[in-house]
Z-matrix of the N, CA and C atoms (Angstrom, degrees):
N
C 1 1.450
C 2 1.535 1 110.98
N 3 1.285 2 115.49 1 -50.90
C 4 1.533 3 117.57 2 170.09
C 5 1.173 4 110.99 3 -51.94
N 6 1.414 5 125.76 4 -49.56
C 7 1.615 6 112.34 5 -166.79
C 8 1.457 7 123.74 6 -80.34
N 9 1.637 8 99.77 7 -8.00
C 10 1.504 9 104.91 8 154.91
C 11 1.098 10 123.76 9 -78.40
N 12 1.230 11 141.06 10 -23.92
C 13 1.303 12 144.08 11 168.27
C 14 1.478 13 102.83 12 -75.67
N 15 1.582 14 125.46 13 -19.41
C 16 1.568 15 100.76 14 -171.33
C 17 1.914 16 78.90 15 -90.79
N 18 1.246 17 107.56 16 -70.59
C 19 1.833 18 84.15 17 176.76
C 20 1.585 19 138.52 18 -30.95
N 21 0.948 20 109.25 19 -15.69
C 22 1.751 21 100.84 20 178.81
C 23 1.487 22 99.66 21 -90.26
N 24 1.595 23 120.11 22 -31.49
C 25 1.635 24 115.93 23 162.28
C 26 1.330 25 109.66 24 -58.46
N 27 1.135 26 123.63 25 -79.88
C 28 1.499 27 117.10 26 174.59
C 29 1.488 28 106.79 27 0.32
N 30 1.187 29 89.46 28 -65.44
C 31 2.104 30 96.74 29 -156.86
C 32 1.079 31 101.35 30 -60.61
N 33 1.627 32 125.23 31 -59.54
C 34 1.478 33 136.79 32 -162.54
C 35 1.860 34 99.72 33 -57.18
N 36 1.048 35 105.56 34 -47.70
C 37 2.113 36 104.01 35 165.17
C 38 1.065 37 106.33 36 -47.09
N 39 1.576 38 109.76 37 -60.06
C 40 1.631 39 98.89 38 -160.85
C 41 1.425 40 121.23 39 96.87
N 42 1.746 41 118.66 40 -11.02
C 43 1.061 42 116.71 41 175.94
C 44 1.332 43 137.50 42 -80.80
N 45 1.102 44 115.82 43 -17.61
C 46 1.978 45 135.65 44 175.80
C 47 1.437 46 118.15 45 -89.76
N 48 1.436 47 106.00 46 122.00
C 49 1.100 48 120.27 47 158.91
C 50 1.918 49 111.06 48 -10.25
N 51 1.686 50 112.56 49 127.75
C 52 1.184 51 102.17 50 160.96
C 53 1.786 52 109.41 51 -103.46
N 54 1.163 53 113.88 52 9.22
C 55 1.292 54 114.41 53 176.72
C 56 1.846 55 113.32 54 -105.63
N 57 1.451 56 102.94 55 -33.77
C 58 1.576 57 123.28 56 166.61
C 59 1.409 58 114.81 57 -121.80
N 60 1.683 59 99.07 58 110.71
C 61 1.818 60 91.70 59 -160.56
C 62 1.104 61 120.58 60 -71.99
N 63 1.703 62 113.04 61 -19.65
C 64 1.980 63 124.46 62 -173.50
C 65 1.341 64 113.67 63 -86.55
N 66 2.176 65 110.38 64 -5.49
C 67 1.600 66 98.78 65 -169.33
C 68 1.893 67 94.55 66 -105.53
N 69 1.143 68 84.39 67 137.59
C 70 1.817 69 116.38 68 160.23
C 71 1.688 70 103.24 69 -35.21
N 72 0.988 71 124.64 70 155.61
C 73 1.664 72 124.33 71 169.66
C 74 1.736 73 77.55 72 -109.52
N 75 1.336 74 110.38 73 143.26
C 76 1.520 75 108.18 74 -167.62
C 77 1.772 76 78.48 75 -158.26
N 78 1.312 77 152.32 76 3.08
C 79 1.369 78 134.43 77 -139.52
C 80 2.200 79 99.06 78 -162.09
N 81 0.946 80 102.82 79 143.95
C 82 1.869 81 98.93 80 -166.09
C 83 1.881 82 85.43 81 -125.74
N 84 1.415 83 110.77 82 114.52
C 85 1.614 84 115.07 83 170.53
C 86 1.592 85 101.84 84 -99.94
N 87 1.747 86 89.17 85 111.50
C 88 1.977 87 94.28 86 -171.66
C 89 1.794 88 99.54 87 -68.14
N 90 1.149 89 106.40 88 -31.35
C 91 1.611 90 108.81 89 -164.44
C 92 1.638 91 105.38 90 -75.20
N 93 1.544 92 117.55 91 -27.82
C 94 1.655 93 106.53 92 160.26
C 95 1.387 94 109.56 93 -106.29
N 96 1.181 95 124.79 94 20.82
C 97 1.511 96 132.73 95 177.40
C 98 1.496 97 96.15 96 37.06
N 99 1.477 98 141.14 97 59.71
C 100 1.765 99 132.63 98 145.04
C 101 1.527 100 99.71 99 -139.48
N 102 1.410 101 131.40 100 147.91
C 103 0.973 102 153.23 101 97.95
C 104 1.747 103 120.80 102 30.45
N 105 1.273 104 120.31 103 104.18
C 106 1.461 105 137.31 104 -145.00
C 107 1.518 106 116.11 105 -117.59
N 108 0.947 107 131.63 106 143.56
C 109 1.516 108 118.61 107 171.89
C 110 1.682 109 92.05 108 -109.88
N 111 1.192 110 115.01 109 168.86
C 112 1.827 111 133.73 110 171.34
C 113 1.280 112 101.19 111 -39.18
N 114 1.380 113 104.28 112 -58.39
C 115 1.996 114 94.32 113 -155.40
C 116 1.772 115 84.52 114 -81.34
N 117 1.281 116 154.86 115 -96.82
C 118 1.431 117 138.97 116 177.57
C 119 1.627 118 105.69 117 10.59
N 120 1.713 119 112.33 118 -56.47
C 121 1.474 120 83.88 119 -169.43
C 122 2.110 121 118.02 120 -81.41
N 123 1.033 122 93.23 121 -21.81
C 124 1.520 123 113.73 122 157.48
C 125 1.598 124 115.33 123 -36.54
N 126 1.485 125 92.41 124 -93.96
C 127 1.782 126 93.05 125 174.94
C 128 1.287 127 125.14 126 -58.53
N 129 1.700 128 119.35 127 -66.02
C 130 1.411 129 121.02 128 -145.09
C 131 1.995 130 91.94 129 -103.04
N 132 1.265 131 108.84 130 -31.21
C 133 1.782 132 89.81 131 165.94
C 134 1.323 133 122.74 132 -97.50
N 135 1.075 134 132.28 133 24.10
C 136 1.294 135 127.73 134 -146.34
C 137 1.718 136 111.84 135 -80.18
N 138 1.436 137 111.80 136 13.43
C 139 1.753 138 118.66 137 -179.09
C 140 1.166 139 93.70 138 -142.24
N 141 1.683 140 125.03 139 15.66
C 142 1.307 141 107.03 140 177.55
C 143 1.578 142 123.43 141 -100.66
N 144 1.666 143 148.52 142 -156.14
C 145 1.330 144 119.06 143 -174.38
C 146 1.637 145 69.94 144 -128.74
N 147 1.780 146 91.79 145 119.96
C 148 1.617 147 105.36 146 159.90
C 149 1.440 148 115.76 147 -129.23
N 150 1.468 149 126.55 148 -161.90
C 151 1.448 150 124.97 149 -153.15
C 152 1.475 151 90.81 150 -172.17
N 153 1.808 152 118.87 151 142.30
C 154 1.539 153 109.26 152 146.72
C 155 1.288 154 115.12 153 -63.34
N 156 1.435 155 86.09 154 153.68
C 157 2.287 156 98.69 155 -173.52
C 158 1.652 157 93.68 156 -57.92
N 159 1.003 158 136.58 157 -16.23
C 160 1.885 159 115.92 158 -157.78
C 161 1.250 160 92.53 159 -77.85
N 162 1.784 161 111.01 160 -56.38
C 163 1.527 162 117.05 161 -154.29
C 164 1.552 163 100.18 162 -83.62
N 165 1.737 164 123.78 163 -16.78
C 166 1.376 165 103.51 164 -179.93
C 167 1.959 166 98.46 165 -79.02
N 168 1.251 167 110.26 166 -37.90
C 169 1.360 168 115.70 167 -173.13
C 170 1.886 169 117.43 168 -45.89
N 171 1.451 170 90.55 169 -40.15
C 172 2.135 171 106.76 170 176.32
C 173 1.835 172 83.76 171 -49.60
N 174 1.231 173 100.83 172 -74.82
C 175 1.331 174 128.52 173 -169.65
C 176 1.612 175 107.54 174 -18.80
N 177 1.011 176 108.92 175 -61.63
C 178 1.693 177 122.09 176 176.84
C 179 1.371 178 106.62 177 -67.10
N 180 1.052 179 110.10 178 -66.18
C 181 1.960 180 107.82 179 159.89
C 182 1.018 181 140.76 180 -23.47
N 183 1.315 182 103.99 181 -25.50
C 184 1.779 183 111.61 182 -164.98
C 185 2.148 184 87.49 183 -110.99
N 186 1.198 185 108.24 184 -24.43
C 187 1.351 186 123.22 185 177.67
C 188 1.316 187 102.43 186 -71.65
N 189 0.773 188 154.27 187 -77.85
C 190 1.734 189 164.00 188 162.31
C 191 1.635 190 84.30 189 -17.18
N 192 1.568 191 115.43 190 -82.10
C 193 1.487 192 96.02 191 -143.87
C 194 2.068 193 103.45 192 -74.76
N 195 1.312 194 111.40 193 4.29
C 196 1.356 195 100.19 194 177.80
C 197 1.819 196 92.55 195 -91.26
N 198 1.125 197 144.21 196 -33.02
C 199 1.278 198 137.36 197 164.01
C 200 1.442 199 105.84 198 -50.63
N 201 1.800 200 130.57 199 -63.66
C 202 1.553 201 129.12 200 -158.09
C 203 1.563 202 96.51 201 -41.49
N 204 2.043 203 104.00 202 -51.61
C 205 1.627 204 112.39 203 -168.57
C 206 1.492 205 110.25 204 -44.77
N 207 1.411 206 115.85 205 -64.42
C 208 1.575 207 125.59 206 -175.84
C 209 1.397 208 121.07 207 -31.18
N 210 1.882 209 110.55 208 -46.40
C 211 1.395 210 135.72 209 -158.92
C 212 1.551 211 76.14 210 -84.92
N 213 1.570 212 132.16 211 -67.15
C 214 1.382 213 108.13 212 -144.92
C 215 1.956 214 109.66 213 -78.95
N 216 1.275 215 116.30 214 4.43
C 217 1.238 216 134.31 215 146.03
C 218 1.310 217 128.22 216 -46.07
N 219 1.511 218 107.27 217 -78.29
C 220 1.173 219 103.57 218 171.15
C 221 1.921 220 126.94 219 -71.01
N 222 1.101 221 110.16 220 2.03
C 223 1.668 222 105.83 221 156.99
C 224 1.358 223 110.11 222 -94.61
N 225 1.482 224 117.84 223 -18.92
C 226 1.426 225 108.19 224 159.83
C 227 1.577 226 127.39 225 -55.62
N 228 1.140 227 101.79 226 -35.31
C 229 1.262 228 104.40 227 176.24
C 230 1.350 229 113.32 228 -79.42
N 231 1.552 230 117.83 229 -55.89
C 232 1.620 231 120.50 230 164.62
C 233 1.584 232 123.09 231 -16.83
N 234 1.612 233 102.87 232 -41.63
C 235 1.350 234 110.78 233 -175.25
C 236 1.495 235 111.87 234 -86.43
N 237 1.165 236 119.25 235 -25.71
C 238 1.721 237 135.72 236 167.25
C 239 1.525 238 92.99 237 -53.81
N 240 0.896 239 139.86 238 -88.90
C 241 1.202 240 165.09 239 -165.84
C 242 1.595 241 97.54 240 -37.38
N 243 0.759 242 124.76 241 -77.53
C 244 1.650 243 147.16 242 -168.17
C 245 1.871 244 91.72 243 -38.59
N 246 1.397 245 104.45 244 -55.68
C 247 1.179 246 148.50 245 -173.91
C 248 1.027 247 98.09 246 -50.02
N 249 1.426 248 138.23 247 -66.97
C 250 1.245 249 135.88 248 166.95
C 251 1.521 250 120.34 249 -78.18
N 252 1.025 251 133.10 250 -11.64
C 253 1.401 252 134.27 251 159.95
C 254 1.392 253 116.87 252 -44.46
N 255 1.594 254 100.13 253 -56.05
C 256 1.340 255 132.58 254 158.98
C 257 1.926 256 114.39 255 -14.69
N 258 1.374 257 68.71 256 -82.75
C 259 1.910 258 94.82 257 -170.65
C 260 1.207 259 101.47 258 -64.46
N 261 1.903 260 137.64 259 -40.74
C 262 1.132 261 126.51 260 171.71
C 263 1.570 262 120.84 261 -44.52
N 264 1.691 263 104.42 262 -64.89
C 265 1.421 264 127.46 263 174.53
C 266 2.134 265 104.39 264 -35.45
N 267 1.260 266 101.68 265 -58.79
C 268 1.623 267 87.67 266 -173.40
C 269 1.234 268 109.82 267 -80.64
N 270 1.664 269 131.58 268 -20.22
C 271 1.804 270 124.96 269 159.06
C 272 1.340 271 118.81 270 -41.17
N 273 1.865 272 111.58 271 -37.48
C 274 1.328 273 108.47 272 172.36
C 275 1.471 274 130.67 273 -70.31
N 276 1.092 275 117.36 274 -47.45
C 277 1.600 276 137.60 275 161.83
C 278 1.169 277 106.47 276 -46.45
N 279 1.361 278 124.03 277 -49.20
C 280 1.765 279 115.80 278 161.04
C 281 1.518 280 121.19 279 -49.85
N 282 1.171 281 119.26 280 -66.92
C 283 1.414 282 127.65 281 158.83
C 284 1.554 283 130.20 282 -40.14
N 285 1.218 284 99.41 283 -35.95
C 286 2.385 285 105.37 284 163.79
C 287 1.775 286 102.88 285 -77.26
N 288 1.546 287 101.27 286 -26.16
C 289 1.727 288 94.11 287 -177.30
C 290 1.913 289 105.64 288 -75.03
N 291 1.336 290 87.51 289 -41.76
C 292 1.709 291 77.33 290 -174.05
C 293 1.640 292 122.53 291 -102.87
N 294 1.618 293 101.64 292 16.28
C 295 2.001 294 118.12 293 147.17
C 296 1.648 295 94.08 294 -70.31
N 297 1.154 296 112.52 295 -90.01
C 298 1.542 297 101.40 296 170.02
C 299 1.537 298 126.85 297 -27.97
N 300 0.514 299 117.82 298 -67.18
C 301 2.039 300 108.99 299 -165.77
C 302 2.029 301 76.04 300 -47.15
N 303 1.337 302 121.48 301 -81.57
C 304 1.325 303 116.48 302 -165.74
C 305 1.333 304 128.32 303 -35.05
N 306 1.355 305 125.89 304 -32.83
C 307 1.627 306 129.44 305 145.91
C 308 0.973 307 119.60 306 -35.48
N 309 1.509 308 109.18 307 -48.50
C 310 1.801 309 105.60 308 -149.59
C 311 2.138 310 74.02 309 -67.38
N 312 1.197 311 103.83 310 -74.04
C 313 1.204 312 122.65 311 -151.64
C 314 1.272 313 96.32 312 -44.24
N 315 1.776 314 148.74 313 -18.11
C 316 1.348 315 125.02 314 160.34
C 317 1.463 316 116.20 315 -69.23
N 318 1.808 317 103.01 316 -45.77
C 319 2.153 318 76.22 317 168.19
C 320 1.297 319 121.16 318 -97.56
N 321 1.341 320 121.56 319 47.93
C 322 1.682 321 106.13 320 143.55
C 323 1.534 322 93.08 321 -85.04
């Protein structure tokens, strides 16, 4: 009964090996993109390009917020744009209003 309860923690963390139940996932395999314990990176990754989770995790972190920047860039601009679509669209409507007024006023 206890060791089901310490296993269903295990799982619910997320931190233990599901292939080695006593090792830590301590290791990030970019080439299967999951989360590794020692002996995993030993045997079954052992030619693959991995990282500890802290420094691959910064890594992803600093990735996210150099992507959030890019994304909230380019709606900056989206909104520039829009923005001037805007201002173009009613320059024209200004300009058909006062072709007209100038018509009328050549044939009176």
């Amino acid at each position: 009964m206890l060791e089901r309860l310490i296993d269903r923690e295990r799982e619910r963390i997320g931190v233990y090996c599901e292939m080695h139940n006593d090792e830590k996932l301590k290791f990030y395999c970019h080439d299967c993109k999951q989360n590794i314990c020692a002996m995993c990176l030993i045997v079954a990754h052992k030619y693959h390009n991995s990282g500890e989770i802290p420094s691959v995790s910064d890594n992803f972190r600093q990735k996210i917020n150099d992507d959030d920047q890019q994304a909230m860039s380019a709606l900056s601009t989206c909104e520039q744009l829009r923005d001037t679509k805007k201002a173009a669209e009613e320059f024209l409507s200004s300009a058909d209003d006062v072709k007209r007024t100038f018509w009328q006023l050549v044939k009176n």
